[in-house]
C-alpha positions as CSV (number, residue, x, y, z in Angstrom):
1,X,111.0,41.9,73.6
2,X,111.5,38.5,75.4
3,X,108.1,36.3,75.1
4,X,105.9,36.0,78.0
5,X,107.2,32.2,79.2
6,X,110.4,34.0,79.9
7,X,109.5,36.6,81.7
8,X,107.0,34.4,83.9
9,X,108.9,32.8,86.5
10,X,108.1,29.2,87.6
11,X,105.1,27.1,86.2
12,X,102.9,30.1,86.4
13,X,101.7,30.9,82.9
14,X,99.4,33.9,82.1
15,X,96.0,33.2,80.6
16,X,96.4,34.9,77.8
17,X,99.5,37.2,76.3
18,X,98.2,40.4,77.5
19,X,101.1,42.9,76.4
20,X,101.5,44.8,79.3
21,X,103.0,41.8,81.1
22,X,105.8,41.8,79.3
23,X,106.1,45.8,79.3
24,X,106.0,45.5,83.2
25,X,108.5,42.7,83.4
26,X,110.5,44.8,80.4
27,X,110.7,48.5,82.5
28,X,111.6,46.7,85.6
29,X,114.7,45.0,83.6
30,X,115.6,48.8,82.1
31,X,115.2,50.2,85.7
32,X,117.5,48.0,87.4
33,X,120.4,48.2,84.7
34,X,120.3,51.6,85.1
35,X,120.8,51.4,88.8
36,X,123.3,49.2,89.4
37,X,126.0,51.2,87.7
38,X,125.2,54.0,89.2
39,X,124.9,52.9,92.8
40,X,128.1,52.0,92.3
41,X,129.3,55.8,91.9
42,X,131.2,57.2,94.7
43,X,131.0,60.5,93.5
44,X,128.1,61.3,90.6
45,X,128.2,64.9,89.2
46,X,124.9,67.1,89.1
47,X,123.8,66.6,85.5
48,X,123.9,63.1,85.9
49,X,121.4,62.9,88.8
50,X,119.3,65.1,87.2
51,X,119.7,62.9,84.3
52,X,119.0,60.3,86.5
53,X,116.0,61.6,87.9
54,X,114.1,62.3,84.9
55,X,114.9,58.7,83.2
56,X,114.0,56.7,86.0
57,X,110.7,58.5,87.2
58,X,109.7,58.5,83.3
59,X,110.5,54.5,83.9
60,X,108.5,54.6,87.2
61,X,105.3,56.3,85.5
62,X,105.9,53.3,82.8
63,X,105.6,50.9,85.3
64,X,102.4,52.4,86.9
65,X,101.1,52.7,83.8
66,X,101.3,48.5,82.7
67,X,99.7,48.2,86.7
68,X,96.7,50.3,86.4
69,X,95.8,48.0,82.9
70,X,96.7,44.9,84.5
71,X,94.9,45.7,87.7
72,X,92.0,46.0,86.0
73,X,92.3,42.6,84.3
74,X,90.7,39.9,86.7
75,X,92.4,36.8,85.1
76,X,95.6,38.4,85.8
77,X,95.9,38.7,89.2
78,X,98.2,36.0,89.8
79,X,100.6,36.6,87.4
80,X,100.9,40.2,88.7
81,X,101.6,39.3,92.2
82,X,104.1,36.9,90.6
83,X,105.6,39.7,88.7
84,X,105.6,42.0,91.8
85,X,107.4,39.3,93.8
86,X,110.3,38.5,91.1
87,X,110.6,41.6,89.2
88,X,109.4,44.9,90.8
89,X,110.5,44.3,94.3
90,X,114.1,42.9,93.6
91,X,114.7,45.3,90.3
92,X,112.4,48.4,91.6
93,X,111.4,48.5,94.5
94,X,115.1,47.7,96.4
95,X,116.2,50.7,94.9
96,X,113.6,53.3,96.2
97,X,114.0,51.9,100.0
98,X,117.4,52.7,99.8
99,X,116.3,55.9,100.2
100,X,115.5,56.4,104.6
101,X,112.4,58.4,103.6
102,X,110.8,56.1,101.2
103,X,111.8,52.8,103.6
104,X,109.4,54.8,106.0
105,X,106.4,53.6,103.9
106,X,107.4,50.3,104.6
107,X,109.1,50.0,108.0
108,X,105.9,53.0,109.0
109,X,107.6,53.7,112.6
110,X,104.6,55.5,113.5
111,X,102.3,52.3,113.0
112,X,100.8,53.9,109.4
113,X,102.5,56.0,106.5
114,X,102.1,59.4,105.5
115,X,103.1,60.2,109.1
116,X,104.1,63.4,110.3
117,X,107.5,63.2,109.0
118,X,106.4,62.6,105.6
119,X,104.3,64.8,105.5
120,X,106.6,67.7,106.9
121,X,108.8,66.7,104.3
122,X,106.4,66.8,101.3
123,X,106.6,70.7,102.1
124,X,109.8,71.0,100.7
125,X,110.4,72.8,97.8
126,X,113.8,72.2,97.5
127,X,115.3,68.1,98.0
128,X,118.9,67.7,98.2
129,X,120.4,66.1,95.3
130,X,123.8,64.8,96.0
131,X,123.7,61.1,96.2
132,X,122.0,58.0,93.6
133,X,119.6,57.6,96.9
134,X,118.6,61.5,96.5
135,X,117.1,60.4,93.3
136,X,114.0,58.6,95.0
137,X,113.5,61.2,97.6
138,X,112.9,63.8,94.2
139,X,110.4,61.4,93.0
140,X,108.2,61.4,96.3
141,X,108.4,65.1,96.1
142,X,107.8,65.9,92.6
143,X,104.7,63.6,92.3
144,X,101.5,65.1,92.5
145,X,100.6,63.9,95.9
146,X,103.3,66.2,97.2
147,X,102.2,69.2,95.6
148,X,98.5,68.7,96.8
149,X,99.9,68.9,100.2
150,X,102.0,71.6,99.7
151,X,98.6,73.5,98.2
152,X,96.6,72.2,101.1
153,X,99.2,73.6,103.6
154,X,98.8,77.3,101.7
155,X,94.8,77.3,101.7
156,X,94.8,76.0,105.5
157,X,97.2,78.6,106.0
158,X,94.8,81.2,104.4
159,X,91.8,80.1,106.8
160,X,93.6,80.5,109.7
161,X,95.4,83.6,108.9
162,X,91.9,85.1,108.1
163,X,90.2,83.9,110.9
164,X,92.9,85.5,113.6
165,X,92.9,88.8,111.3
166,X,89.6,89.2,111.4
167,X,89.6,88.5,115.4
168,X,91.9,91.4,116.1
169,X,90.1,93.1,119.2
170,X,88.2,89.6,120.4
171,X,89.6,86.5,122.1
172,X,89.4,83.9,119.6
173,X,89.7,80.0,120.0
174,X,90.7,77.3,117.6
175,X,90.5,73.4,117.4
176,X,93.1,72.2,114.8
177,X,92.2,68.2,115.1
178,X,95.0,66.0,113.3
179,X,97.6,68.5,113.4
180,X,100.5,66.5,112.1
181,X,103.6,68.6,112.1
182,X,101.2,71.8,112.0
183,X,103.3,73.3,108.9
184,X,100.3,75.4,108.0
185,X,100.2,76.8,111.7
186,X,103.6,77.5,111.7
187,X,103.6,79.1,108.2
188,X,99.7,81.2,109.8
189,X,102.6,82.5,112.5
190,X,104.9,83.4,110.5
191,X,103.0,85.8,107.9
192,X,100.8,87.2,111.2
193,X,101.4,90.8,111.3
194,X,99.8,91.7,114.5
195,X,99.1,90.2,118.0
196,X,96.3,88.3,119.3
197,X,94.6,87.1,122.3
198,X,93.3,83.4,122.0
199,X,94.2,79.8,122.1
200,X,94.6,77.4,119.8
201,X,94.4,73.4,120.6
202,X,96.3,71.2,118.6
203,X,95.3,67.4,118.6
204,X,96.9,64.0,117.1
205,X,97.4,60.3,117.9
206,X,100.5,60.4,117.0
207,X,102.6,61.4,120.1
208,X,105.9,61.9,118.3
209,X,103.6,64.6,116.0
210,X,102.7,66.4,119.0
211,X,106.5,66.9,120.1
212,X,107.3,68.1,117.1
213,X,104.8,70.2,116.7
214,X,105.3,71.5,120.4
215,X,108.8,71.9,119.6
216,X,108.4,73.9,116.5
217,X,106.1,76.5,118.1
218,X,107.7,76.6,121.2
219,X,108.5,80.1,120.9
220,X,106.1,81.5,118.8
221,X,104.0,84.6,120.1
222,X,101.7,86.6,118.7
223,X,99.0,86.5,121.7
224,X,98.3,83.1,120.8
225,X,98.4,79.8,123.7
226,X,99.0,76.5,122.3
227,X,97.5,73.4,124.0
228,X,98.6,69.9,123.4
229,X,96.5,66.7,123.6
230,X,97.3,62.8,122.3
231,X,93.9,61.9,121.2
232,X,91.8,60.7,117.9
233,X,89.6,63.2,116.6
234,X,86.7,61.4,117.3
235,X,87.7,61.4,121.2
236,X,89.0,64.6,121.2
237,X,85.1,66.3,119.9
238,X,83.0,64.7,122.4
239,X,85.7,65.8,125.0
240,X,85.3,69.2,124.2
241,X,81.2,68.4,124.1
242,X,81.3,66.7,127.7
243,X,83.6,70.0,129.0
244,X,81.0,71.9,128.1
245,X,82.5,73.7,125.0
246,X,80.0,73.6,122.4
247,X,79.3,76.6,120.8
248,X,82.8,78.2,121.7
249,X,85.1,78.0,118.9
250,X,85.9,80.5,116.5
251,X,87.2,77.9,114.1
252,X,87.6,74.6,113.0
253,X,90.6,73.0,111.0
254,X,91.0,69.5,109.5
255,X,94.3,68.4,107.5
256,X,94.3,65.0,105.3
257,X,92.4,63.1,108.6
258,X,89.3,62.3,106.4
259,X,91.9,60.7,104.0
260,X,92.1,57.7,106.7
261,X,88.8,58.0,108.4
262,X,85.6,55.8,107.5
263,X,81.9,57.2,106.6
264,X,80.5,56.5,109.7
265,X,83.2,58.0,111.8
266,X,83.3,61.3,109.5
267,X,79.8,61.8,109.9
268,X,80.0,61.7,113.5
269,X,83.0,63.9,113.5
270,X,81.4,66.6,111.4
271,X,78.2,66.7,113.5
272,X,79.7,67.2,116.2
273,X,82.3,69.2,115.2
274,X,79.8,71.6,113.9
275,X,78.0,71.5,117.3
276,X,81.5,73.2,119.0
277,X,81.5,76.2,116.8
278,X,79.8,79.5,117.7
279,X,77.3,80.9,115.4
280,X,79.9,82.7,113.4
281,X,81.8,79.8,113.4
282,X,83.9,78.0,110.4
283,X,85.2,74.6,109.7
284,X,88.1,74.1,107.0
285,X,89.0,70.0,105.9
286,X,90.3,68.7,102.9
287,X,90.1,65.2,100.9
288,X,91.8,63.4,98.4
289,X,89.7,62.9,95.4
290,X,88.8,60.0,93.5
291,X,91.4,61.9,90.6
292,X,94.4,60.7,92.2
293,X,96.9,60.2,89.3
294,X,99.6,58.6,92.1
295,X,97.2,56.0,92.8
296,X,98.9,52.9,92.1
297,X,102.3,54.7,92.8
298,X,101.5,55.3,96.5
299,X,100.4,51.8,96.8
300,X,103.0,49.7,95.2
301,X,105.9,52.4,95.4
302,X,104.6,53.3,99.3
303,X,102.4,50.6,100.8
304,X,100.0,54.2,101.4
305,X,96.6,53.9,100.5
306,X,94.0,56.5,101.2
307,X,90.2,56.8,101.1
308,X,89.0,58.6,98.2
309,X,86.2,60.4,97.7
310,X,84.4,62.5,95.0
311,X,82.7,66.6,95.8
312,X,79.0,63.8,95.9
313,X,80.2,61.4,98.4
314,X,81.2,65.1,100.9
315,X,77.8,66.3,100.2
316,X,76.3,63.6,101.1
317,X,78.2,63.2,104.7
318,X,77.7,66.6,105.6
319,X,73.9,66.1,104.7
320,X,73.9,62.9,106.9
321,X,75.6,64.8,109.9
322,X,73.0,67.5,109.3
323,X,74.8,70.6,108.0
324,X,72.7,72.6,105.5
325,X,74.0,72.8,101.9
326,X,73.8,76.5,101.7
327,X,76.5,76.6,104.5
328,X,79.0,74.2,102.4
329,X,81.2,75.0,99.6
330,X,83.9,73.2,98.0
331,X,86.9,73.4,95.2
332,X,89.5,71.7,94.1
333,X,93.3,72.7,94.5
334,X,95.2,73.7,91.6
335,X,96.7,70.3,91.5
336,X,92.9,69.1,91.0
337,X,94.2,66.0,93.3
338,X,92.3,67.4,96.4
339,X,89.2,69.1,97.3
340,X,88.5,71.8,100.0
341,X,86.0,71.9,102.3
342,X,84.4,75.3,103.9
343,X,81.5,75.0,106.3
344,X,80.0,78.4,107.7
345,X,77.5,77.8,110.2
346,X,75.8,81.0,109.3
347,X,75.8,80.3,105.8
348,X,76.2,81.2,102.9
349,X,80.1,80.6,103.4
350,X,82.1,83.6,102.1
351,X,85.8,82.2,102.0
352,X,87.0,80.5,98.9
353,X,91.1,81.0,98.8
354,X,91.7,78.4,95.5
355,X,94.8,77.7,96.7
């Protein structure tokens, strides 16, 4: 191991010879030899990506690993921007933004990441694994960020499914607020076994998200009419409230919006989404937990940071936007990443799908 003045570039020196500096500086070195010979491979067979895949994301959790102890170390703050600047962005990070899907993170062509083209793709099951950039694509999707969302996707699905089974004979009318790519209402389509009669009104700011979305259900039946609007959720609930169209939905469905939306704007939301369902009405969101083992890698791997917060902090906002606690019930998904909110307005709610 090379001592800490030589890893240290310039006159910085750090305060004291913590050891995970020179692990950091160490794992970046080790990733980027690895690399460079095999960028260089016009043609790499499939056990050596896979070979590849597993050595350099056991590198990567390394590297997260010397972060989340330095991070916590105030006195070190400068030499870790000074190692993120000469070592992890030219010996690490370079190499993950080869990949088109990870440079989203940074270039965010939406204004944000985790936009609905990432998210669409963390429901892959399957990444292709052909080329040295495929290798960074399999590390966004094996983390355990993708597989909440992929278990998020199966419980919304669940809801929605249940909520248009259970409507067979009755018109039935659905807000789904921050609708993304709407994979889960695609996937509530495509395992429907009988026709409706409703509507269903899909919502996002993003206006590329709502073409796709439009696109992808375009021709899907079932009894079901799809509406469209470019709005924020926020917006789009006292819309509804000024048309006059509290107390007329069946259901209510949230994806990761509360990820990226503040207290005081979630308490709002929920009052007032509460206020548009009928009396049998439901409300479905979910939340990324404080237990977010991809923490640091989303943030230094992804420039993504979300807001985080524990089963205590949801109680209290749906306290604060006065909903009773006997009609709320939450769980975790069986990554234990996310939790699941169900809000019955006639309460006790009855649905839990641990999904």
């Amino acid at each position: 191991m090379h001592p800490i003045p030589q890893l240290i570039p310039g006159h910085l020196q750090p305060p004291c010879a913590h050891p995970s500096l020179a692990k950091l500086v160490n794992h970046c070195e080790a990733f980027d030899k690895i690399c460079q010979p095999a960028s260089e491979l016009d043609d790499p067979d499939d056990d050596f990506l896979a070979w590849l895949v597993e050595e350099l994301w056991a590198l990567t959790q390394k590297i997260c690993a010397e972060i989340d102890v330095l991070e916590r170390v105030p006195s070190l703050q400068a030499t870790l921007r000074e190692i993120r600047h000469h070592h992890f962005e030219p010996k690490v990070l370079r190499w993950y933004r080869m990949n088109d899907e990870f440079d989203r993170f940074w270039t965010k062509p939406a204004g944000y990441s985790g936009d609905y083209h990432t998210i669409e793709l963390l429901c892959q099951n399957e990444p292709p694994l052909a080329r040295f950039e495929d290798v960074f694509l399999n590390h966004l999707l094996r983390c355990t960020m993708a597989r909440q969302h992929w278990n998020k996707v199966l419980a919304h699905t669940k809801f929605l499914l249940r909520v248009l089974e259970t409507s067979t004979n009755t018109y039935v009318k659905i807000l789904d607020a921050g609708c993304g790519p709407s994979h889960d209402v695609r996937e509530t389509m495509r395992w429907l076994q009988h026709e409706c009669m409703g509507e269903m009104l899909l919502t996002d700011l993003d206006p590329q998200a709502l073409r796709f979305s439009k696109a992808k259900l375009k021709n899907v039946r079932h009894g079901i009419n799809f509406s469209f609007a470019q709005e924020d959720v926020l917006k789009t609930v006292r819309r509804l409230h000024q048309q006059g169209e509290a107390g007329t939905f069946d259901a209510i469905i949230f994806g990761g919006l509360f990820d990226y939306i503040p207290d005081r704007v979630l308490r709002l939301v929920l009052k007032q989404s509460r206020h548009l369902l009928k009396t049998s009405g439901e409300m479905l969101f979910s939340q990324v937990s404080r237990d977010n083992p991809d923490r640091t890698f989303m943030k230094w791997f992804g420039d993504w940071e979300l807001i985080e917060r524990s089963e205590d902090d949801l109680t209290a906002l749906c306290t604060e936007a006065e909903i009773p606690a006997e009609q709320v019930c939450m769980w975790r998904e069986r990554s234990n990443c996310a939790i699941l909110c169900h809000i019955a307005k006639q309460g006790p709610p009855k649905y839990h799908a641990r999904a």
